[in-house]
GUDREN-375861 format. One record per residue (C-alpha): x, y, z. Coordinates in steps of 0.5 Angstrom, whole numbers, plus 2048, in hexadecimal, padded with zeros to 3 digits. Layout:
<sites>
site X X | Y Y | Z Z
...
</sites>
This chain:
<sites>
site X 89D | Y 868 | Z 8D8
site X 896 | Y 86B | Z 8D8
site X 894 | Y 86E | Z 8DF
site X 88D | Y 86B | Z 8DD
site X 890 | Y 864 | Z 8DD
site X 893 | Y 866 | Z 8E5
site X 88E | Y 868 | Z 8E6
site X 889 | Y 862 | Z 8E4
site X 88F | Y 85E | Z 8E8
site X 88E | Y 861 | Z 8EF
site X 886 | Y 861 | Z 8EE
site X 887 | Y 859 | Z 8EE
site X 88C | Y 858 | Z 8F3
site X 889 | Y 85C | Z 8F8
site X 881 | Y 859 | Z 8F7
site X 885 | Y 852 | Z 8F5
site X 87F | Y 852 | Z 8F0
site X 87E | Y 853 | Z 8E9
site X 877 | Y 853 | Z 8EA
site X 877 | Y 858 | Z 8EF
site X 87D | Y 85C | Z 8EC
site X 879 | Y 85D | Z 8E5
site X 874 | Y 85E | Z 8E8
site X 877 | Y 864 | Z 8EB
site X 87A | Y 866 | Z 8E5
site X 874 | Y 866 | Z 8E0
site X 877 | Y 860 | Z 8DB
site X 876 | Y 859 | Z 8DB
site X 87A | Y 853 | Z 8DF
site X 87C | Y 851 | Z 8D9
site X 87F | Y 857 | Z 8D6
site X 883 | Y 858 | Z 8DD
site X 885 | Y 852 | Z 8DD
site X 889 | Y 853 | Z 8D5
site X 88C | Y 859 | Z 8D8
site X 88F | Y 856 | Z 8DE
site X 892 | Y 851 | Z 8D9
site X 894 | Y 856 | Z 8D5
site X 897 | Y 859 | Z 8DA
site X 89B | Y 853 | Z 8DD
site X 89D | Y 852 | Z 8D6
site X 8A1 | Y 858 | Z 8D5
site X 8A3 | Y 858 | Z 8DC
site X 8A5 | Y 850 | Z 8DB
site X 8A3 | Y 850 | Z 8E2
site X 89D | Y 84B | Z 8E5
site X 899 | Y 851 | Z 8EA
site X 893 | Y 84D | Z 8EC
site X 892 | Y 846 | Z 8EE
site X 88B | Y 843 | Z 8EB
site X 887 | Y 83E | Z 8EE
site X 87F | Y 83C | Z 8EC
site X 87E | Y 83F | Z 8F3
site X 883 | Y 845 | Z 8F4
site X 888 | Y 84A | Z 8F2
site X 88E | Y 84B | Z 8F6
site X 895 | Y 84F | Z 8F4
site X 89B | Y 84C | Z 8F3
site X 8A1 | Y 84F | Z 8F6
site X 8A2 | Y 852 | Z 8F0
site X 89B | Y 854 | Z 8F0
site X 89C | Y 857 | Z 8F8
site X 8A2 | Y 85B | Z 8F6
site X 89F | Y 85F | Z 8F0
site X 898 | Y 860 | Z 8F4
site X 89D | Y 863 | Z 8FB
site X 8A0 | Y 867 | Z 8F5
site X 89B | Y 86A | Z 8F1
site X 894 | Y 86A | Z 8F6
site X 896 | Y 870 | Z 8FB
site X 897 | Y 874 | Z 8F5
site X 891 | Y 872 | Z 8F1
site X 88E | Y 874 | Z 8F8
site X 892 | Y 87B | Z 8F8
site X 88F | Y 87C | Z 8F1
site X 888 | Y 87B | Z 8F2
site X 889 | Y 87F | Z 8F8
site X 88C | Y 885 | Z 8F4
site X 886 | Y 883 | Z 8EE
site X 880 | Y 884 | Z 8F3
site X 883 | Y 88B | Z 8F7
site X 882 | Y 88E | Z 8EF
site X 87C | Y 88D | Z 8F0
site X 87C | Y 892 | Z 8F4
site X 87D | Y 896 | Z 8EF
site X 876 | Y 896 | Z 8EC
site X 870 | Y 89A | Z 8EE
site X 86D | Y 893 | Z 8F0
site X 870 | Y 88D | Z 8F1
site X 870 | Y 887 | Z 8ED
site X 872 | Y 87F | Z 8ED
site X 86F | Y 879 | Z 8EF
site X 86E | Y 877 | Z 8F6
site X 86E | Y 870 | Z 8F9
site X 86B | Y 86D | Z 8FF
site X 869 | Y 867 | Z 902
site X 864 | Y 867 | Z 907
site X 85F | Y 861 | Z 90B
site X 858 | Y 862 | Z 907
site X 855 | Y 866 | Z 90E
site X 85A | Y 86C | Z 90F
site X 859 | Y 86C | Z 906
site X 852 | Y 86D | Z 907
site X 850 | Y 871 | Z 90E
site X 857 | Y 876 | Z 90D
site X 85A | Y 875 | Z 906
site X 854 | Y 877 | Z 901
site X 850 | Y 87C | Z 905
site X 858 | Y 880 | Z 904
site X 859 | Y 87F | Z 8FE
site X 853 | Y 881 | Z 8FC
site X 854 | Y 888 | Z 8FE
site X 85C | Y 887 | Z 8FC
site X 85C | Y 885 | Z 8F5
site X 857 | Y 88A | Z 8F3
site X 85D | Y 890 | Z 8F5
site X 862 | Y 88C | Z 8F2
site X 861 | Y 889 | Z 8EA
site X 867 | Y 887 | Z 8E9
site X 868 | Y 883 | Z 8EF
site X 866 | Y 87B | Z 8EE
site X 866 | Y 877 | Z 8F5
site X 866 | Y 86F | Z 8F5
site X 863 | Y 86C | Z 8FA
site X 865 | Y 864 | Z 8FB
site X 860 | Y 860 | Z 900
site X 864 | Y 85B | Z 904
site X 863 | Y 858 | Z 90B
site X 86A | Y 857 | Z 90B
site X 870 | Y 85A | Z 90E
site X 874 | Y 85C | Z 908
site X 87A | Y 85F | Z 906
site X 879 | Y 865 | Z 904
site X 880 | Y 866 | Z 901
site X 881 | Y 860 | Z 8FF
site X 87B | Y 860 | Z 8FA
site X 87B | Y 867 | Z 8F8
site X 876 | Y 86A | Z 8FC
site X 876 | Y 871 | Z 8FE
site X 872 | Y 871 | Z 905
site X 86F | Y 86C | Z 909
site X 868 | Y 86C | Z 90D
site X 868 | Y 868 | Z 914
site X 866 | Y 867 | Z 91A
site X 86C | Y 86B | Z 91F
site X 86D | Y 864 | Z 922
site X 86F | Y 861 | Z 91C
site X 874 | Y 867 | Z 919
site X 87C | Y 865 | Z 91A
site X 87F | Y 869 | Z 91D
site X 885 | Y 86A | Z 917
site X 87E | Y 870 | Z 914
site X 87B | Y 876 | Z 915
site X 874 | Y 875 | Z 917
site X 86F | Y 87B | Z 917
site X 868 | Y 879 | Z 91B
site X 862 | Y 87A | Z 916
site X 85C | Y 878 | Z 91A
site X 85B | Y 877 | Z 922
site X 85B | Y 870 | Z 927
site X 856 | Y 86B | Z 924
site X 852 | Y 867 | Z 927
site X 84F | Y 860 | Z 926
site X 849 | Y 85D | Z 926
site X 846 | Y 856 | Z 926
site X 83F | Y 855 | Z 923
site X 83B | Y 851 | Z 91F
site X 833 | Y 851 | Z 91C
site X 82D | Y 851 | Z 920
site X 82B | Y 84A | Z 91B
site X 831 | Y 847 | Z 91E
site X 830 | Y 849 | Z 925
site X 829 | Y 845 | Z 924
site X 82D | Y 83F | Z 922
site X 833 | Y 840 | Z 928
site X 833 | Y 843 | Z 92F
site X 836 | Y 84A | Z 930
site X 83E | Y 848 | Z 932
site X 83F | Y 84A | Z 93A
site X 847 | Y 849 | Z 93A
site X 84D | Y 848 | Z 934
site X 84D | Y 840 | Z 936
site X 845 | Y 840 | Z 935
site X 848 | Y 842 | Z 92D
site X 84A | Y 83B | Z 92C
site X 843 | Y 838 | Z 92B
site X 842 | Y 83E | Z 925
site X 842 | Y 83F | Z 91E
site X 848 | Y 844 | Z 91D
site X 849 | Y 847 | Z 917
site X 850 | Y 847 | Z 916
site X 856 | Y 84C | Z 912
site X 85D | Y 848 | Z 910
site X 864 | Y 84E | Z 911
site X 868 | Y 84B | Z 90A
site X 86E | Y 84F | Z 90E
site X 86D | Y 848 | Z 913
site X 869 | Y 845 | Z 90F
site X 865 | Y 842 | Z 914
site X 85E | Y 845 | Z 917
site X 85D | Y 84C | Z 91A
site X 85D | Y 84B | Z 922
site X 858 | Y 84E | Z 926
site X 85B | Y 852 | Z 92C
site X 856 | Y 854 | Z 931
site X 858 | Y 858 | Z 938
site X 854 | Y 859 | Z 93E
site X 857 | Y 85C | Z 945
site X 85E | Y 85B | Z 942
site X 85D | Y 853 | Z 940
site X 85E | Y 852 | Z 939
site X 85A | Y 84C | Z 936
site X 85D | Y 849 | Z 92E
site X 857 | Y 846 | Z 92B
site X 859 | Y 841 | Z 925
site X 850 | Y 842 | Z 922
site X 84F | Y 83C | Z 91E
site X 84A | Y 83C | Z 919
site X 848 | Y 83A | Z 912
site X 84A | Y 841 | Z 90F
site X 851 | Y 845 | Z 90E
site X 852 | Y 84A | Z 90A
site X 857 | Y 84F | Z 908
site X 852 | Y 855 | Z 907
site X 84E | Y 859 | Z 90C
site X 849 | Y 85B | Z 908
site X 847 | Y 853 | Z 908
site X 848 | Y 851 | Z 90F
site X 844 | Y 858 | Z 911
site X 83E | Y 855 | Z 90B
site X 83F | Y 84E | Z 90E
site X 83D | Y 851 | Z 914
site X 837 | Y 854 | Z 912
site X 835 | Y 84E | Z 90F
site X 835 | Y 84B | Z 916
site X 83A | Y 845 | Z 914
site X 83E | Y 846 | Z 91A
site X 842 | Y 84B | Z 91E
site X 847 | Y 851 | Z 91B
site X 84B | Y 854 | Z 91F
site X 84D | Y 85A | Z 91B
site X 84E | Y 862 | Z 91D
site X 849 | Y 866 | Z 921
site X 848 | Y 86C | Z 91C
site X 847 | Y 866 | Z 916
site X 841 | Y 863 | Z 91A
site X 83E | Y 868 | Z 91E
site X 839 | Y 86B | Z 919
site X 836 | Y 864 | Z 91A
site X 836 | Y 864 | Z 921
site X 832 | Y 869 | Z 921
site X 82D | Y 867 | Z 91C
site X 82C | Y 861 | Z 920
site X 830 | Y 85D | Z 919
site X 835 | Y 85A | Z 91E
site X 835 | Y 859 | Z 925
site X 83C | Y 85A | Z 92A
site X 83F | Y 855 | Z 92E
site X 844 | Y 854 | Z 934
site X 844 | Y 85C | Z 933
site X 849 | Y 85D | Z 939
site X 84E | Y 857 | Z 936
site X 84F | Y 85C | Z 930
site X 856 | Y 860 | Z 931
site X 858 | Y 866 | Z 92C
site X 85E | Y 866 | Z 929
site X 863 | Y 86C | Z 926
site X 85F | Y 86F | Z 920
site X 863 | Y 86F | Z 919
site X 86A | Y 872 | Z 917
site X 86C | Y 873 | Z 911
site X 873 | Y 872 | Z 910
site X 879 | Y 872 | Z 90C
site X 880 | Y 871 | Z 90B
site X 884 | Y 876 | Z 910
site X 88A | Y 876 | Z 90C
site X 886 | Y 879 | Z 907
site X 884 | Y 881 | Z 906
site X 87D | Y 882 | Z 906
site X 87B | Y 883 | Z 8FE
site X 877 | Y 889 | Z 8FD
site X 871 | Y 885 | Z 8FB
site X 872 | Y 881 | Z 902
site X 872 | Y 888 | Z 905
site X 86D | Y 88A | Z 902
site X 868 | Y 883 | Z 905
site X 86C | Y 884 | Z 90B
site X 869 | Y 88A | Z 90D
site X 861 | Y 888 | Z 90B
site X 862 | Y 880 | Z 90F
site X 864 | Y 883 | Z 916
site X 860 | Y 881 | Z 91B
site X 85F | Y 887 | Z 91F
site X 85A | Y 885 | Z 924
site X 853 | Y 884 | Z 925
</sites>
């Protein structure tokens, strides 16, 4: 029996996907599929239950993937202490990360970090959702350090971060500036949907110690920042949207600010990953760029 096949098989199990599974190994969904099949052939075991929807162990499955799963973790582990060998280490990194972070701390980063070291490859993943990063295959996630489980390591890579509610000067000619979070009810609000929840992002605002969830309606939702922010801009509602993505329009008087005092600051961004595992080399070596270290 291949370590490969046993591989491919725990690669299934844990995403509970070929598709995602595949993709982690870098062969076809249906490639993957034949080399279960021909694994649970030779094995004269059903390992995985296959429904349209999803994929799940059997009891079999279950037992192998106990079995065979510490020691592939144990193998990897061992693999990637060689690269320390080298005199510059190599390998593919995976993140996942929310667009914001990616963008105002990842790539200015890797800008200066990649052109050190050649040999290493980074995949960064945008996903608003709360993934499993284990689960999936990644190596470190990008999060809010509200949003980090408490099973991880989470390392801080940027400072508290700030809300801002604005909207386009063409806007505020059609509507009236909000007083208070009730007043947002009369607004068209341009909304963001979480597909960890699957439904729309609740707005939080704060003011001596009252909190205030608005649920903005609105005729626009989008899973992107980049959008919400154009949106805005474009004066076809309200944003509701990080102050340092903002404010180089609020200065220029593109986007005007309301309800300023309403706006709370949250914990800045982690990066995290799975606290049983030992740093790699490459996780080390991004550590040791993306630390905050204050202002």
């Amino acid at each position: 029996m291949e370590f490969n096949d046993l591989a491919a098989f725990a690669a299934v199990a844990r995403a509970r996907s070929f598709t995602k599974a595949a993709a982690q190994l870098g062969v076809s969904p249906s490639a993957l599929s034949q080399t279960i099949r021909n694994l649970e052939e030779r094995l004269g075991l059903r390992l995985l239950t296959r429904t349209t929807r999803s994929v799940s162990s059997t009891d079999a499955g279950e037992r192998l993937l106990r079995t065979v799963g510490p020691r592939f973790e144990e193998i990897e582990a061992e693999l990637a202490a060689l690269s320390e060998l080298r005199d510059k280490p190599a390998g593919t990194f995976r993140i996942t990360s929310g667009e914001h972070p990616a963008v105002s701390i990842l790539q200015p980063a890797l800008n200066r970090f990649l052109l050190d070291y050649p040999d290493i490859r980074v995949e960064i993943i945008i996903d608003a959702g709360l993934r499993d990063i284990v689960a999936e295959g990644f190596d470190a996630g990008v999060r809010m350090g509200e949003q980090v489980a408490k099973d991880m390591i989470a390392v801080r890579i940027g400072p508290d971060m700030r809300m801002a509610l604005v909207g386009s000067p063409a806007y505020f000619e059609r509507n009236p500036r909000p007083e208070t979070p009730h007043d947002l009810a009369a607004h068209s609000c341009i909304n963001a949907r979480l597909p960890t929840y699957g439904g729309l992002f609740t707005w939080g605002l704060e003011k001596d110690g009252r909190e205030v969830r608005v649920r903005a309606e609105g005729q626009l939702v989008f899973n992107s920042l980049a959008l919400r922010y154009q949106s805005a801009l474009d004066g076809l509602g309200l944003g509701y949207m990080p102050e340092d993505k903002v404010m180089p329009a609020i200065v220029d008087g593109r986007l005007i600010r309301v309800l300023e005092d309403w706006c709370p600051t949250f914990p800045g961004y982690h990066l995290y990953y799975p606290s049983r595992r030992q740093p790699s080399p490459v996780l080390s070596l991004l550590l040791d760029i993306l630390r905050y270290r204050g202002p």
